[in-house]
C-alpha positions in Angstrom: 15.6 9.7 63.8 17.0 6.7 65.7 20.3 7.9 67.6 22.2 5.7 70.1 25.2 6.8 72.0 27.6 4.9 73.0 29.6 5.8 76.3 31.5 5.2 79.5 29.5 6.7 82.4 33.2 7.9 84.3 34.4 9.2 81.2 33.9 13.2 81.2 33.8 13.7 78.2 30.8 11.5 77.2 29.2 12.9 80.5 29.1 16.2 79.1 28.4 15.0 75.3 25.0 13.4 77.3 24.5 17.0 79.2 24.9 18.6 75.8 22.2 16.3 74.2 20.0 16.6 77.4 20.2 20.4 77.1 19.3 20.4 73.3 16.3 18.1 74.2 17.7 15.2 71.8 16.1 12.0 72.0 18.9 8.7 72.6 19.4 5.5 73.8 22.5 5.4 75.8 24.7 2.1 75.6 27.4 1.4 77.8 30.7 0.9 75.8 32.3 -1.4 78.5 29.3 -3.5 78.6 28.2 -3.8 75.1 31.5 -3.1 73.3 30.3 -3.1 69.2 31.1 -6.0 67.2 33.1 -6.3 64.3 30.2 -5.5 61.8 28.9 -2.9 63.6 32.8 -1.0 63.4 32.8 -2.1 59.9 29.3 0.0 59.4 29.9 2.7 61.8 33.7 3.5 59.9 32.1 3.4 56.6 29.4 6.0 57.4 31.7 8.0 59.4 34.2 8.2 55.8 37.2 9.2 58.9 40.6 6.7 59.1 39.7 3.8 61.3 42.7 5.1 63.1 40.2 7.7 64.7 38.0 4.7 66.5 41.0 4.3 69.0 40.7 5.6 72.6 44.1 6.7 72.2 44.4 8.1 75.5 43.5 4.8 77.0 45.5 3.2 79.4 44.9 -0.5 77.7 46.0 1.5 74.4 49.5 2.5 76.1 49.9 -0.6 77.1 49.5 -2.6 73.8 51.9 0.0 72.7 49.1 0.2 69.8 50.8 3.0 68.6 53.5 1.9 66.9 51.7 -1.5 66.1 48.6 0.2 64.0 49.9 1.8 61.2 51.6 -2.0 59.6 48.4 -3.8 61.3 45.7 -5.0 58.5 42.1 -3.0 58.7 40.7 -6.7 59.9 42.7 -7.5 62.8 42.4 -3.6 63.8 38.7 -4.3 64.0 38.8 -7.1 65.8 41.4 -6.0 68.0 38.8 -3.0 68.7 35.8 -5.4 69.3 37.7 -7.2 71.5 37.2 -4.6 74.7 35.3 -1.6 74.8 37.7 0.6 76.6 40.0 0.3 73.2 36.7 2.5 71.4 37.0 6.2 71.4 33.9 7.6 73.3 31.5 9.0 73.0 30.0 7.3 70.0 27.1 8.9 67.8 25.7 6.3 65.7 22.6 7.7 63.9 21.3 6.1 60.8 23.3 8.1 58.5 26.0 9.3 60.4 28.7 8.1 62.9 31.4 10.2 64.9 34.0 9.0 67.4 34.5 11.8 69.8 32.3 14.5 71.1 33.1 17.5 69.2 29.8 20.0 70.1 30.2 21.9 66.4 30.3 18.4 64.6 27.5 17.0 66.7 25.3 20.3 66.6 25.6 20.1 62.2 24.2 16.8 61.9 22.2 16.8 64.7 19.9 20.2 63.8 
């Protein structure tokens, strides 16, 4: 199974998602979000497969989410421009990523991971 991860190498949490996967001896590619933040088609695909609110794709902890007081401006902001606004930099993307070929999750969350990953 193809698996890619998408992450920030100072973010902690993604470091220890890619410990975690190390440790399991799971096979990934590794793709910097900062770098090669997804596309709008790829966040169309990756929130259909994941069936969560697109609400949940937000780095909501972010500092550049703070200050585009995002917030308040998401819940009356159309699907569309929320992808695009998401596209636009990849420090807006919750991280880690797992994109597999059947499954997508925003966030490492080890029980979550380890039940589609076993």
């Amino acid at each position: 199974m193809k698996m890619t991860v998408l992450c920030y190498k100072k973010c902690t949490t993604c470091q220890k998602a890619l410990k975690w996967l190390d440790e399991n001896g799971i096979v990934y590619e590794e793709r910097p979000i900062k770098e090669e933040n997804p596309s709008v088609e790829e966040l169309k695909e990756w929130h259909k497969k994941s069936g969560l609110p697109l609400k949940r794709f937000f780095n909501t902890s972010g500092n550049l989410y703070k200050e585009l007081q995002l917030k308040d401006k998401l819940p009356d902001m159309p699907e569309e421009e929320q992808l695009k606004l998401l596209a636009s930099d990849g420090m807006l993307v919750k991280r880690p990523i797992l994109v597999t070929e059947n499954y997508v999750c925003p966030g490492f969350k080890e029980t979550e991971w380890k039940e589609h990953l076993k």
